[in-house]
Short mmCIF file of the C-alpha atoms (twelve columns), coordinates in Angstrom:
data_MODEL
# 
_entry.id   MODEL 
# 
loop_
_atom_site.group_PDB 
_atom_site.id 
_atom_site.type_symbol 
_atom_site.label_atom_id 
_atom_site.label_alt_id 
_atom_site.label_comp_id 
_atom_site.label_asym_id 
_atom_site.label_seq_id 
_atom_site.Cartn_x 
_atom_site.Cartn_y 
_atom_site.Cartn_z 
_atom_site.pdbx_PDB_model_num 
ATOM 1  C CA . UNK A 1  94.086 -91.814  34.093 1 
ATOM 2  C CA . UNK A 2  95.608 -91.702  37.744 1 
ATOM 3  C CA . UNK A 3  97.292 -88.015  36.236 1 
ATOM 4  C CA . UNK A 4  94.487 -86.306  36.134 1 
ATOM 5  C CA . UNK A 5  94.842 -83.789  39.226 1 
ATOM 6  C CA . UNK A 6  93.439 -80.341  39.809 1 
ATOM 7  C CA . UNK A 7  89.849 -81.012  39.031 1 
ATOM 8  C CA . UNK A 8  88.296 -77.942  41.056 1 
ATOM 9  C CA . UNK A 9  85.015 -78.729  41.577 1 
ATOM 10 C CA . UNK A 10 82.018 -76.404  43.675 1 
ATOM 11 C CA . UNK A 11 78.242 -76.842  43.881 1 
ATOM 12 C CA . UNK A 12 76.512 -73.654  44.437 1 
ATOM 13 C CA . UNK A 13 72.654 -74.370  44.123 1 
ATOM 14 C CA . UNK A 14 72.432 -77.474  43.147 1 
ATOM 15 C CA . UNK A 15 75.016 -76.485  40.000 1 
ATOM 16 C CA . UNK A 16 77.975 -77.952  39.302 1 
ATOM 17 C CA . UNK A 17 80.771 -75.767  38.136 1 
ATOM 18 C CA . UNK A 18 83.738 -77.543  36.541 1 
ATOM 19 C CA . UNK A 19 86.668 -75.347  36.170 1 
ATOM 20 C CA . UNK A 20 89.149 -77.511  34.370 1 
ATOM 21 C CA . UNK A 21 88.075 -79.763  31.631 1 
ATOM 22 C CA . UNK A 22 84.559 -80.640  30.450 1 
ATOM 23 C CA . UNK A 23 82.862 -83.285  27.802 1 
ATOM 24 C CA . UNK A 24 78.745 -83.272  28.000 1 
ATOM 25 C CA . UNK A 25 77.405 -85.496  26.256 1 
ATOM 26 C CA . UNK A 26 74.058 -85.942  25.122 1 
ATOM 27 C CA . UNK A 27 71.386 -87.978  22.901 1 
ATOM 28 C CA . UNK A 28 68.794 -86.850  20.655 1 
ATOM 29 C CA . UNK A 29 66.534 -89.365  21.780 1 
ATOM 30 C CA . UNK A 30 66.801 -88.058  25.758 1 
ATOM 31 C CA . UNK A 31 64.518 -85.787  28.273 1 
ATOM 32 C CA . UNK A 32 67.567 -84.307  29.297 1 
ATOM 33 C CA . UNK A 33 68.907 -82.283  26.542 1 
ATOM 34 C CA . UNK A 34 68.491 -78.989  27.548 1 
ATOM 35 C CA . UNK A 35 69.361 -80.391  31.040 1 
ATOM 36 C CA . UNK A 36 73.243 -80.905  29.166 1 
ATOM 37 C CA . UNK A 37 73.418 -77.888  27.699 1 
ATOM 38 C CA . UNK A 38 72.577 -76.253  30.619 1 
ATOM 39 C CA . UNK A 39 75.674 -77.843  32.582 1 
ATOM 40 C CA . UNK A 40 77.544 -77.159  29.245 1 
ATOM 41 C CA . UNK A 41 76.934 -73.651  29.265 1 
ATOM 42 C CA . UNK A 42 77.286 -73.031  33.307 1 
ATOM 43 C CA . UNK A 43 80.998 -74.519  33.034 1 
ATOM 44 C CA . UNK A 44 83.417 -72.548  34.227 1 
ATOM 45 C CA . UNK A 45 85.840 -73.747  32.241 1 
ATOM 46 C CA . UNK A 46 87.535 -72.318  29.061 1 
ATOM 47 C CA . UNK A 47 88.034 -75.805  27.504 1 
ATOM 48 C CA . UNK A 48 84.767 -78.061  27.152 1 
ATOM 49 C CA . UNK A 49 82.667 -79.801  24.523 1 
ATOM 50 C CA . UNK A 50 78.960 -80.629  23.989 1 
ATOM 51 C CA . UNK A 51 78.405 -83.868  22.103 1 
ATOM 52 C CA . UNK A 52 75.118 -85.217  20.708 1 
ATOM 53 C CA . UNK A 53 75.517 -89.198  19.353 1 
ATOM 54 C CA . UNK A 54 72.913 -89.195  16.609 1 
ATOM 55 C CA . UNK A 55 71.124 -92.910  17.250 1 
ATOM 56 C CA . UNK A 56 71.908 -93.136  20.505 1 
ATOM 57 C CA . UNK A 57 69.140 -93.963  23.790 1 
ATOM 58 C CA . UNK A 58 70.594 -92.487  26.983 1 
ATOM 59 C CA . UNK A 59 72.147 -94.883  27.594 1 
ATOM 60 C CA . UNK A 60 74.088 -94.992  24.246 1 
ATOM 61 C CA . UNK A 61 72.953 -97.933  23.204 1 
ATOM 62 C CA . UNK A 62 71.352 -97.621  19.542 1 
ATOM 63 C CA . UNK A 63 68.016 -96.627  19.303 1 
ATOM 64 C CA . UNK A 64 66.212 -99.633  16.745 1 
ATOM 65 C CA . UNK A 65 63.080 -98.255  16.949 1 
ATOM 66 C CA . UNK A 66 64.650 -94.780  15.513 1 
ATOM 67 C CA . UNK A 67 66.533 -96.939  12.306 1 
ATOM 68 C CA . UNK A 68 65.237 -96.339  9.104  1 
ATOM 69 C CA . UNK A 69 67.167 -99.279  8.314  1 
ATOM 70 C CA . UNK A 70 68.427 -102.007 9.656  1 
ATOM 71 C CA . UNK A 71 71.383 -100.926 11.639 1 
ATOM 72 C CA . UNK A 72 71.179 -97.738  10.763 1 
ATOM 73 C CA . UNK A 73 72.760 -96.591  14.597 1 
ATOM 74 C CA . UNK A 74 74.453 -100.019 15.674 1 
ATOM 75 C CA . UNK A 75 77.786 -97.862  15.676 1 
ATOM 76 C CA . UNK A 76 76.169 -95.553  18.323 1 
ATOM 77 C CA . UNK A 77 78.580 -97.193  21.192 1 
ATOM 78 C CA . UNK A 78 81.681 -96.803  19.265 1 
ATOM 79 C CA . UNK A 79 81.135 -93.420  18.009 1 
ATOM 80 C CA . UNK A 80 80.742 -92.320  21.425 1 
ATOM 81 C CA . UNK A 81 83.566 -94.175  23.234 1 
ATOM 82 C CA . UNK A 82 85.959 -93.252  19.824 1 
ATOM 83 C CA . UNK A 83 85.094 -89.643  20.394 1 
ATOM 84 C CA . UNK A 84 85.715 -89.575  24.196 1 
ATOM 85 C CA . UNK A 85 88.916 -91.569  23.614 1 
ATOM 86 C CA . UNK A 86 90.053 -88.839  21.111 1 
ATOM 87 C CA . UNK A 87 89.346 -86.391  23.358 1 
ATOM 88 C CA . UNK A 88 90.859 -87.342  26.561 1 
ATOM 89 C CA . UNK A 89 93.998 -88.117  24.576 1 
ATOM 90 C CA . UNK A 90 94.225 -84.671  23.409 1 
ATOM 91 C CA . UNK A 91 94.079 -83.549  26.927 1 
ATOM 92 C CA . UNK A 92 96.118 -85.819  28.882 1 
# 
């Protein structure tokens, strides 16, 4: 990851505007939802992604109290670091 140069960053009002590359990601289970879109939709740049892992607590972990069954969102962790992986790798 030390190739990754160019990341033009400015805060204007307490919003950050990334010009290069973006991934937000979010989780159903979160306060912040609209909070991620938000810095979804203010990116400046012409190549981002909004992800929701379905399961997941902030912090990604899986929600148990949200299973219907028994590991129903143990994969929560993986689907989210699998999808970041295949994303960075299709950018750099």
């Amino acid at each position: 990851m030390d190739k990754i140069v160019g990341l033009a960053v400015s805060r204007d009002i307490g919003t950050l505007i990334v010009k290069k590359v973006v991934i937000s990601k979010s989780d159903p289970l979160a306060y912040f939802i609209r909070d991620n879109e938000i810095h979804y939709e203010v990116a400046a740049s012409p190549d981002k992604d909004f992800i929701v892992i379905e399961g997941a607590t902030h912090g990604i972990t899986p929600c148990v109290r949200c299973e219907q069954s028994p590991g129903q969102y143990s994969n929560s962790v993986k689907n989210f670091f699998d999808y970041v992986a295949k994303w960075v790798n299709a950018r750099f």
